[in-house]
Structures are given as C-alpha cells and as structure tokens.
C-alpha positions as CSV (number, residue, x, y, z in Angstrom):
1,X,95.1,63.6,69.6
2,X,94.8,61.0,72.8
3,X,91.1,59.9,72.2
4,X,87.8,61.2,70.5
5,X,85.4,63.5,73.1
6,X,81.9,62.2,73.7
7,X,78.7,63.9,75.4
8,X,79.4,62.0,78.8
9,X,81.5,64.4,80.4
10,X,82.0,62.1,83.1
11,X,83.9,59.8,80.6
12,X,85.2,62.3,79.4
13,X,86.7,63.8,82.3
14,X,88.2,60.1,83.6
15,X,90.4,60.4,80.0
16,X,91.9,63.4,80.6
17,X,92.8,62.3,84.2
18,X,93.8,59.0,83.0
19,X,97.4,59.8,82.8
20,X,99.7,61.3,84.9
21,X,101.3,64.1,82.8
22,X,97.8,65.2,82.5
23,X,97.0,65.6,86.0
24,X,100.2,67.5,86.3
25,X,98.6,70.2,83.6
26,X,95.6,70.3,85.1
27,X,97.0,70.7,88.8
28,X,99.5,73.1,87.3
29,X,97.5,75.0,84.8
30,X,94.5,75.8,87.7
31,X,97.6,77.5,90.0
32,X,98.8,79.1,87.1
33,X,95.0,80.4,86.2
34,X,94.5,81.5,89.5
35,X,97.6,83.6,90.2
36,X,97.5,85.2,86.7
37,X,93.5,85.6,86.6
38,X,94.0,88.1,90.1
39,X,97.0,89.6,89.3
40,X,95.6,90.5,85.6
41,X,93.4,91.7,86.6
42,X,95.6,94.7,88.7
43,X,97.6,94.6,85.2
44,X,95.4,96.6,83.3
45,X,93.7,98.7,86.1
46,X,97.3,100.1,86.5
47,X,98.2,100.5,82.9
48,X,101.0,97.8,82.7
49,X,100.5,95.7,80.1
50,X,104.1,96.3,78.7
51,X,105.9,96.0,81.9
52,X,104.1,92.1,81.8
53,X,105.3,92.1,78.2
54,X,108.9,92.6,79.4
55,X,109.1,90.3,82.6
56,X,107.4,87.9,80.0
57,X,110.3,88.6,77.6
58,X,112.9,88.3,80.7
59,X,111.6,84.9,81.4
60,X,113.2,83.3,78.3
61,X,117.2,84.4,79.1
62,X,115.8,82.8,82.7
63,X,114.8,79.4,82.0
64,X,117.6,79.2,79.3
65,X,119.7,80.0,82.5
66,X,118.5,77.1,84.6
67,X,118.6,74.3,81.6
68,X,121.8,75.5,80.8
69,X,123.3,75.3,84.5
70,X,121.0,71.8,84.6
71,X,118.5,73.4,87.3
72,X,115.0,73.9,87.2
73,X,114.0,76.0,84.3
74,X,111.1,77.1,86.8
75,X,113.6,78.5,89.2
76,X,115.6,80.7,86.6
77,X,112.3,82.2,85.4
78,X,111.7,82.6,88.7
79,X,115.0,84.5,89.5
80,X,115.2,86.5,86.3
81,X,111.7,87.6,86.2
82,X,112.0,88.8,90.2
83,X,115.2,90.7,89.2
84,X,114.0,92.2,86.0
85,X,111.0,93.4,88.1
86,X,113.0,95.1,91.0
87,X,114.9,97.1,88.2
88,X,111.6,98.3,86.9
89,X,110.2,99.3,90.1
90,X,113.4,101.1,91.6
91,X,113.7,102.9,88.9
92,X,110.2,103.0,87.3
93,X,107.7,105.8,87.8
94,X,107.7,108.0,90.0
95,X,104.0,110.2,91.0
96,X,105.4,113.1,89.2
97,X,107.3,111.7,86.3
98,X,103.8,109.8,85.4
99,X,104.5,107.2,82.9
100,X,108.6,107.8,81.8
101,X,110.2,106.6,84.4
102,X,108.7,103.2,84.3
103,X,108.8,103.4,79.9
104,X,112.6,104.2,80.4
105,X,113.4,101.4,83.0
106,X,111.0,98.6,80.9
107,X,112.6,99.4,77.7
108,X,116.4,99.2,78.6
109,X,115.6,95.5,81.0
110,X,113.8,94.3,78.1
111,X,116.9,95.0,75.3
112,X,119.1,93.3,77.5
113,X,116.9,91.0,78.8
114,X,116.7,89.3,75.1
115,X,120.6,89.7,74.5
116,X,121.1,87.9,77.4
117,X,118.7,85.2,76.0
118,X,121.0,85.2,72.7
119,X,123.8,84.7,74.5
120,X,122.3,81.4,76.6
121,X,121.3,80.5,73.7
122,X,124.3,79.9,72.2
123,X,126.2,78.7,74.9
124,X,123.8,76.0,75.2
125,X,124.7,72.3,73.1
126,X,122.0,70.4,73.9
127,X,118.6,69.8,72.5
128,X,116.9,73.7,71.4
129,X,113.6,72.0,72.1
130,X,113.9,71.9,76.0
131,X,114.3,76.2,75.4
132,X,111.7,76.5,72.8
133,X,109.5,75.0,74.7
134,X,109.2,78.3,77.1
135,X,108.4,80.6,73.9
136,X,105.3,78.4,73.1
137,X,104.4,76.7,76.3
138,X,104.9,73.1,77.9
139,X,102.0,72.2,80.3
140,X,102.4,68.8,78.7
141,X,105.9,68.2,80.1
142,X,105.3,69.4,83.6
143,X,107.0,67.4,85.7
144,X,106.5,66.9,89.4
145,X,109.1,69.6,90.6
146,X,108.2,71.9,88.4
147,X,104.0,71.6,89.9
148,X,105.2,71.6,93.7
149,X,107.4,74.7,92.5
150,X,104.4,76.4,91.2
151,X,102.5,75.6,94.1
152,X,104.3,77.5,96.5
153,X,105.1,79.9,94.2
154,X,101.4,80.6,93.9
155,X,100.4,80.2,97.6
156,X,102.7,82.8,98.6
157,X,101.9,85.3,95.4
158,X,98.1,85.1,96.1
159,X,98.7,85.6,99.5
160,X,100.9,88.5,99.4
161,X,98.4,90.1,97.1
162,X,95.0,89.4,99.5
163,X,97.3,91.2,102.2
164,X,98.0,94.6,99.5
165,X,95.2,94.2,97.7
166,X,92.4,96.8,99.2
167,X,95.0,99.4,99.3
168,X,96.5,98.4,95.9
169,X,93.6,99.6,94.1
170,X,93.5,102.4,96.1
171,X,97.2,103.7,94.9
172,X,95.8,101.7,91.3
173,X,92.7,104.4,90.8
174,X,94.1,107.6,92.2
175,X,97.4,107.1,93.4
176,X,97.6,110.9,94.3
177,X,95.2,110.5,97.2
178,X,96.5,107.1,98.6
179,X,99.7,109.1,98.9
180,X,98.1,111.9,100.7
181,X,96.3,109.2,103.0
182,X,99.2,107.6,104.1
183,X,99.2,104.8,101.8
184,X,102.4,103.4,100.4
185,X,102.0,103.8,97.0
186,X,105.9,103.3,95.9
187,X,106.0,100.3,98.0
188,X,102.8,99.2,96.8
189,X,104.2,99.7,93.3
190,X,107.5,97.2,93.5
191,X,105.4,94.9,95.7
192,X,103.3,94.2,93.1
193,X,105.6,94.3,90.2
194,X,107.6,91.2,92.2
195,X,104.1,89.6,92.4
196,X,103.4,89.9,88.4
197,X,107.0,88.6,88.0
198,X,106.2,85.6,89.8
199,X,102.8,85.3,87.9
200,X,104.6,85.6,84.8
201,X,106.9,82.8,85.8
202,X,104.5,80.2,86.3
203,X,101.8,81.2,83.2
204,X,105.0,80.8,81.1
205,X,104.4,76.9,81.7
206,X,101.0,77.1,79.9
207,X,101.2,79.4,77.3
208,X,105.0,80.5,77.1
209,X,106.4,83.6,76.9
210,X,105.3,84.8,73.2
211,X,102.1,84.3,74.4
212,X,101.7,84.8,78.4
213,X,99.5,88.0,77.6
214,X,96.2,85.2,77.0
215,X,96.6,84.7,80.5
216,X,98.0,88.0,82.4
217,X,96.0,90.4,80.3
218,X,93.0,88.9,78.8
219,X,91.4,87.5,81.8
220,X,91.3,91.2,83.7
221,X,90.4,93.2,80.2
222,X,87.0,91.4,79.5
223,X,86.5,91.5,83.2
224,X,86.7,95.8,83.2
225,X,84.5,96.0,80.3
226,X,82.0,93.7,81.7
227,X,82.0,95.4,85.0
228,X,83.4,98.5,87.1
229,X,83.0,97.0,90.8
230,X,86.7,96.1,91.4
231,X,86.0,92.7,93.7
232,X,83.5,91.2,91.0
233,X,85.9,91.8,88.3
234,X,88.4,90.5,90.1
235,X,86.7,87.6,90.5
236,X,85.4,87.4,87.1
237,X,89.0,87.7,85.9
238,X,90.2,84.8,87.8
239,X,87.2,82.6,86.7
240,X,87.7,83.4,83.0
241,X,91.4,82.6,83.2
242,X,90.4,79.2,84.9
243,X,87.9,78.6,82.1
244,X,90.3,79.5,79.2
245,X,93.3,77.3,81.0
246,X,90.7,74.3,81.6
247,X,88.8,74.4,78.3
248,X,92.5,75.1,76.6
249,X,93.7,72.1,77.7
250,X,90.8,69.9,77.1
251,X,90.5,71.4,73.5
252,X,94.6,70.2,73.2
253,X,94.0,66.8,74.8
254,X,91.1,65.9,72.4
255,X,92.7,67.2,69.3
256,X,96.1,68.4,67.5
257,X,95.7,71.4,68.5
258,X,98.5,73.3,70.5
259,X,97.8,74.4,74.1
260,X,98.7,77.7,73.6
261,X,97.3,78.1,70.5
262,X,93.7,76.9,72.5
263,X,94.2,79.3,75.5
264,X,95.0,81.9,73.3
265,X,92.2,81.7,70.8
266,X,89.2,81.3,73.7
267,X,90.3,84.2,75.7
268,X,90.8,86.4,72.7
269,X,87.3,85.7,71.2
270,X,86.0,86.0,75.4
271,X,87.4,89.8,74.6
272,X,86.2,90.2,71.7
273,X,82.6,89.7,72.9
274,X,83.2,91.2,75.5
275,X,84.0,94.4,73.9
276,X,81.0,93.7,71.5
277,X,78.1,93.9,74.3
C-alpha cells in the first residue's frame, strides 16, 4: 500500500500519478482496456472464448521466449500469440465442419503451446520471477519499451478492426449469408483471430495469462446481456473494461491488494449483476 485514499479525488488522483511506474500502468493499462474491451466484445458474439483461452495459454512459452533470448518479453508474446493464432485459423473451422475444426486445431496449439513453456522454463537460470510475472500480471513493472510497444501494438489492432468490423458481425451473426453476399468470412475469420492474438498480448501485462479472460471476455459478456444493439455493446464493452482496468489499479495502488486480483474481482461481480437484472 503507497498511501491511504481520501474523498478529494483530485488528491487522490495527483498520488497515483505521482510516480512514474504508475503513469506507465495507467498509459498502458487504458491501451490495453481499449483493445481488449472491442475485441471482447467480437469474442463472445463468435463463440470463442477457448480459442482466447489458448492464445492466452500460448503467451506464456512466448514471453519465456523473449526473457530467455534477453528481448522484450512483449515481443515474444507478440510472436507466439500471432503464430498460435494463424495455426488456429488455417486450420480452424470451416462453414460446414461448424465447431470441430477450430476445437481440433485449439486443442493440439494449446498442448504444445504449454510444453513448449516447460521446456523455456527450464532452460531458463535466471530469476523465475521475471516469468511468473506473465501468469499473474505486471502492470507495475511496465517499463517504457514495453508501453510504446503496446501502443503501436494497439493503434494498429484497433484500427484493423474499425476497417473489418461492420462486416465482421455480419460473418459473426449468420456467417452463412455473408458468404452468400460476397463477404469474406474465412478471411474475416483469421483476420480477427491475429487481432485477438495481439489483444491477448498486451492484456497479459495487466492481468497475465491465468487470468486474461477479466479483460477479453468479461467486458463483451455483461455488455450482450445488457444489450442486443451490436455498436452500443461494443461500446459498453470497451467502457467496462476501461473501468475495471482503472478502478483495478487504483484499488491495488491504495491497498495490498494484487492488480489482477482487483480487475478480476470488479468485472466478475459487473457480470454477475449483469446477469442478475
């Protein structure tokens, strides 16, 4: 715990500013929130909550790949989570294999995914805490390189999806017809699977990988059960997952509370109400 909370927000806000790994969670985190909070939110219209799981999964073997060959661990999530997602949507599902396809694909990347973790694992003699540190989350260790990495990594992700996104729901709701309108719904498909791979790689910062789904799933599941209209839950999802990254944080800084343990908590009980109305 930094410092005791008061009423004056103001004050309040000037503490959690007051040092500079602080700003570099905040800066971070809001990227993070706003890439995961869209991209959710196409998560669970589609179905693919477990596909997340497994790029989530990937990204551990991937930042044990960068610490171990003394590179960004950023930039080996990055790699492995863009890989692991090609493999799913090459060989993922297919319009008239529904579901099997992609159930076949996820489940073989994600066994090797985590033997290929094992195996960084042990090859690596330094410090285990620079490695667990991606299964739980460390927004507080953010460093400069690793926020101007998520930066771009963001910009071009949210970009890309404002380009697909009209069509993706499209494909998303009845991806029989967008086929038969000329829409490109296998293209579509991996184009967004590369996109949740890169939202995986940067929400792995904030909450880590055990526990990515508070920010790639929660967000876009209270948004579809407090509304149908697809661009007011988008933009509710992306609001919540601000809220639960800002008020995660804030809860962490004034308190010995984990961050993950923070975001986590306030976006399942947001779900949990939201399910209740």
């Amino acid at each position: 715990m930094v410092d005791q909370p008061s009423w004056d927000l103001l004050a309040d806000l000037q503490l959690l500013l007051e040092f500079h790994f602080m700003q570099n969670a905040l800066l971070a985190g809001t990227l993070v929130a706003l890439l995961a909070g869209a991209t959710g939110y196409f998560i669970v219209l589609r179905g693919q909550s477990f596909a997340a799981h497994t790029l989530s999964q990937v990204g551990f073997p991937g930042a044990a790949a960068g610490i171990l060959l003394h590179l960004s661990p950023v930039l080996g999530l990055i790699g492995f989570c863009v890989t692991a997602a090609l493999g799913i949507g090459l060989r993922g599902r297919g319009l008239d294999a529904g579901w099997r396809g992609e159930s076949a694909a996820v489940g073989g990347i994600l066994a090797f995914a985590l033997a290929v973790g094992l195996l960084f694992f042990s090859l690596y003699a330094g410090s285990v805490e620079a490695i667990y540190a991606f299964l739980f989350g460390s927004i507080l260790g953010v460093t400069d390189r690793d926020v101007l990495v998520t930066a771009l990594t963001a910009a071009l992700a949210l970009l890309a999806l404002a380009v697909i996104g009209r069509p993706l729901i499209f494909a998303s709701v009845d991806p029989e017809a967008a086929e038969a309108r000329g829409v490109p719904v296998r293209a579509l498909a991996l184009a967004f699977l590369v996109l949740v791979a890169l939202s995986v790689a940067v929400a792995v910062q904030i909450v880590g990988t055990l526990l990515v789904f508070a920010l790639l799933v929660t967000p876009g599941a209270a948004a579809q059960r407090l509304t149908p209209r697809p661009g007011l839950g988008l933009g509710l999802s992306t609001v919540l997952s601000l809220l639960f990254v800002w008020s995660g944080l804030s809860v962490a800084y004034f308190s010995p509370l984990p961050v993950g343990f923070a975001v986590t908590t306030l976006a399942f009980g947001t779900y949990v109400l939201a399910r209740a109305r």
